[in-house]
N, C-alpha and C positions, 0 to 999 in steps of 0.2 A: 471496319474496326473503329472501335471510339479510342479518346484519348482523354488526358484527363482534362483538356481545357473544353471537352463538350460534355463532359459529366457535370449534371446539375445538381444528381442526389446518387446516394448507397442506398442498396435496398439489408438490411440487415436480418439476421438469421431470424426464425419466427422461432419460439416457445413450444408451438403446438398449433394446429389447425382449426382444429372443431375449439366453435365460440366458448361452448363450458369449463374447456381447460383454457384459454385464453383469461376468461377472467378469475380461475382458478389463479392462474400465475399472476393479472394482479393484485388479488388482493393478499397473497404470500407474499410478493414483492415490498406491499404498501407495509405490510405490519411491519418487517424486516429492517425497511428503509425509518419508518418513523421509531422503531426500537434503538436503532443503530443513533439518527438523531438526539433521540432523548438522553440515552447512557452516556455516551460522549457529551452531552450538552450539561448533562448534569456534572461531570468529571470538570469540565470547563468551567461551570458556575461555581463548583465547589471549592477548585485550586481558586482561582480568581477574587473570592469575597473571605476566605478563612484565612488570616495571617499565619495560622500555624503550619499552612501548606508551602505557605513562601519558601520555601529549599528547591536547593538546582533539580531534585529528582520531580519534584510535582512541577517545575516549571516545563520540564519535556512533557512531562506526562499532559499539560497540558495543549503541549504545541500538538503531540501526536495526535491526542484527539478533537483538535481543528483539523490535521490531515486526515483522519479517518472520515469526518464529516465531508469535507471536502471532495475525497477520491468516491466514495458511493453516492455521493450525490451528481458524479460526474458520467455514471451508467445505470442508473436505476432508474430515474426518472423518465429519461425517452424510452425504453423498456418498457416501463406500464403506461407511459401513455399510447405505444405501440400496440401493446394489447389489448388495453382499452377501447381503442378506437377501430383493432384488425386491421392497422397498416404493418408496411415493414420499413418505410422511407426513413430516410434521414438527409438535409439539404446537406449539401457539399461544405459549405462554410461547419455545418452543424459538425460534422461530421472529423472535422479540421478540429474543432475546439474541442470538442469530445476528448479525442485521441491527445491535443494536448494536456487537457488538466488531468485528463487519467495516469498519465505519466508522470507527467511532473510531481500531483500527487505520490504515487509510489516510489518515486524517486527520495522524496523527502523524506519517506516513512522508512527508507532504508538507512538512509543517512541519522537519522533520528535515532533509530533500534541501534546503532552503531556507537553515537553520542552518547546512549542511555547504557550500554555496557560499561565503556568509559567512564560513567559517573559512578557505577556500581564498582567498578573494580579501586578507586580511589577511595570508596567510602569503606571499605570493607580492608582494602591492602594495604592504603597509605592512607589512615583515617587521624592522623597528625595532622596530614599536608591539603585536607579537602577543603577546608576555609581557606587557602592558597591559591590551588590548582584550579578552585572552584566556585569563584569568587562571581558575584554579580554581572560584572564585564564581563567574563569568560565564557559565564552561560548566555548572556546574548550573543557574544560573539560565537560562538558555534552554532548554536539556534541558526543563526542569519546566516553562517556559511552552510547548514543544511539545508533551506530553504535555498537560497544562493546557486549549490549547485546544483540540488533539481529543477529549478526553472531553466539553468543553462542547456543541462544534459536533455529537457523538452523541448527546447529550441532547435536544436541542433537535428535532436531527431524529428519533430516535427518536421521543420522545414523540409530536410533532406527526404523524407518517407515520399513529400507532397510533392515534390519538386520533379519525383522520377515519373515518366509515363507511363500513364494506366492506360492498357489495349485490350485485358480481359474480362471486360465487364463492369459491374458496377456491383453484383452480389457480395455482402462480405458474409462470409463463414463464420459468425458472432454474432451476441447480440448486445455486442457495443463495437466501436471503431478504435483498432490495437492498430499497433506496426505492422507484426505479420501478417494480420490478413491485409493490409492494407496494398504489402508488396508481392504476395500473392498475386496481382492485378498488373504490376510492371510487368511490362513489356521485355524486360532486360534485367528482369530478377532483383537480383542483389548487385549495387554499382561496387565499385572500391569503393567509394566513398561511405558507402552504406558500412560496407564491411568494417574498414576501417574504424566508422565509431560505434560498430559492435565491438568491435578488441577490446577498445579505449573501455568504452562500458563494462565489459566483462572482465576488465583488467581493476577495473576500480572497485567494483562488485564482488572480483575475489577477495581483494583486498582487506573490505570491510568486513566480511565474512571470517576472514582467518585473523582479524582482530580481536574480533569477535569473540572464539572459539579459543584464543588465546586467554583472553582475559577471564572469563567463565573458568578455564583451568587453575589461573592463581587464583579468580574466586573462593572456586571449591579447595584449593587446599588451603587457603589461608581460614576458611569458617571450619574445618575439619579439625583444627588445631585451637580454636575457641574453647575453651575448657568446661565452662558452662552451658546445659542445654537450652536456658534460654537465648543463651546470646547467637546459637546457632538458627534456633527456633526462630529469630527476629530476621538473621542475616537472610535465612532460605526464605522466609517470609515475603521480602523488599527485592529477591533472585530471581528466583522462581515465576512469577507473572511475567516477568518482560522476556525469561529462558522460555517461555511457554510464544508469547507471541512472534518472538522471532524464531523460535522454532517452523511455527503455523504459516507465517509468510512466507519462509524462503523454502519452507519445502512445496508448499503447495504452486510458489512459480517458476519453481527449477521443473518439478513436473511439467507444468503446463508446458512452457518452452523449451523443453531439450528433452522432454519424449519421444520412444521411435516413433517417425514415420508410418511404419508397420502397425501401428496400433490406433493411428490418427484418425478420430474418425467425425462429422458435426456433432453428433449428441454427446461423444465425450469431451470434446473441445468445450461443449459448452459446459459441461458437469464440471472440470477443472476450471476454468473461469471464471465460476461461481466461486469454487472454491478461494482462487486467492484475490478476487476482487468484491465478493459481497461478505462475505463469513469473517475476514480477521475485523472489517471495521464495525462487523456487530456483535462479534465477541468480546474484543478487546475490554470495551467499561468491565465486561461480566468477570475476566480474568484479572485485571487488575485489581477490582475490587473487593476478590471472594476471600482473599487473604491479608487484606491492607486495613487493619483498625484506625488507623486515624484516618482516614478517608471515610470507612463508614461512619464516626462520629462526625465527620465534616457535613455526610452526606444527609 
């Protein structure tokens, strides 16, 4: 039996066997990842140089999509070059950093969709007090405690994932390097400690979640009481995009992770995988943008 101080590399899940779908998958991969680059690059360029974007909403919007570049550029890359080339390795360190910034990343992007309801429920319920509440300081100050606590909450679990002994191998069931498959490979499962900052996690996660879903509800009854249908027109306008992408994230990784067992199988592990680690950060520019006029005028 190995352990993890004689693991050198992970072998990760393959795409496909025969060479033709091999580089079938990268080059769906390449267009995806450099699609997903550009719209978010462009979203970045455009908040960034247009003064008229300067408001606390296009300043997330811009943070998010550095986290969307970010978190896809964190599994898609060793992916086609994996197919590329018909290996499945990934070096041990690799494999460590992987799993941290794909975290981290998602971590932030949840904290962020969280922030950005917040911003929206202020601008829409208490559109008095948004130059107040929502002031310059504030938005960096949140920015930075969302970024803040997902690098903490990738620490932690990082470390902790790495720290417990691996005895079963070095195959991961992905084809990227996540937590669970990672303790999949423990020797001793799930420690307390493991569990532990899964509560914590899942305690914070609800959290933001049923903030969430709060705020979306004064939303929608404070624009339902707008008298004018432009003014609704504009509210659901500036709603709608971000109720759409926070929608797409947290269902497609509440699937992934708290699916039966009984259904669990590699090909769909990887098919939901895709789903909440390649599709929100190459949709996202497309959704935000399909209903936002000064954005396309910026764009």
């Amino acid at each position: 039996m190995s352990n993890s101080s004689s693991i050198t590399q992970f072998l990760l899940l393959a795409f496909a066997d025969k060479r033709e779908l091999q580089l079938l998958h990268f080059w769906l991969f390449l267009g995806i990842y450099l699609a997903a680059l550009l719209g978010n690059g462009l979203i970045v360029t455009a908040v960034a140089c247009d003064h008229h974007l300067h408001t606390p909403m296009y300043f997330f919007l811009l943070n998010l999509s550095l986290v969307d570049m970010g978190s896809i550029s964190a599994t898609l890359p060793k992916s086609m070059t994996n197919s590329l080339w018909d290996t499945r390795a990934i070096f041990y360190q690799g494999c460590v950093a992987q799993l941290f910034f794909f975290f981290f990343f998602m971590s932030v992007e949840y904290f962020l969709l969280t922030v950005m309801a917040y911003d929206r429920y202020v601008a829409i319920c208490k559109p008095l007090h948004y130059g107040t509440l929502l002031g310059s300081r504030a938005c960096v100050h949140m920015a930075a405690a969302a970024w803040g606590s997902g690098f903490l909450n990738s620490v932690l679990h990082t470390a902790n994932t790495f720290s417990l002994p691996l005895c079963k191998g070095n195959a991961v069931d992905q084809f990227f390097c996540e937590v669970p498959q990672i303790l999949k490979l423990s020797c001793s499962g799930f420690s307390l400690r493991e569990v532990g900052l899964l509560v914590v996690s899942a305690f914070v996660g609800f959290g933001c979640f049923i903030f969430i879903v709060v705020s979306y509800v004064q939303i929608f009854r404070a624009v339902l009481r707008i008298p004018s249908q432009q003014g609704r027109h504009k509210a659901f306008s500036t709603c709608l995009p971000h109720l759409a992408v926070v929608s797409l994230f947290v269902c497609t990784a509440v699937f992934a992770h708290l699916k039966p067992p009984s259904i669990s199988s590699p090909s769909l592990d990887m098919v939901v995988a895709v789903l909440y680690s390649v599709v929100p950060p190459a949709v996202n520019p497309l959704i935000y943008s399909m209903r936002n006029q000064e954005l396309k005028e910026a764009l």
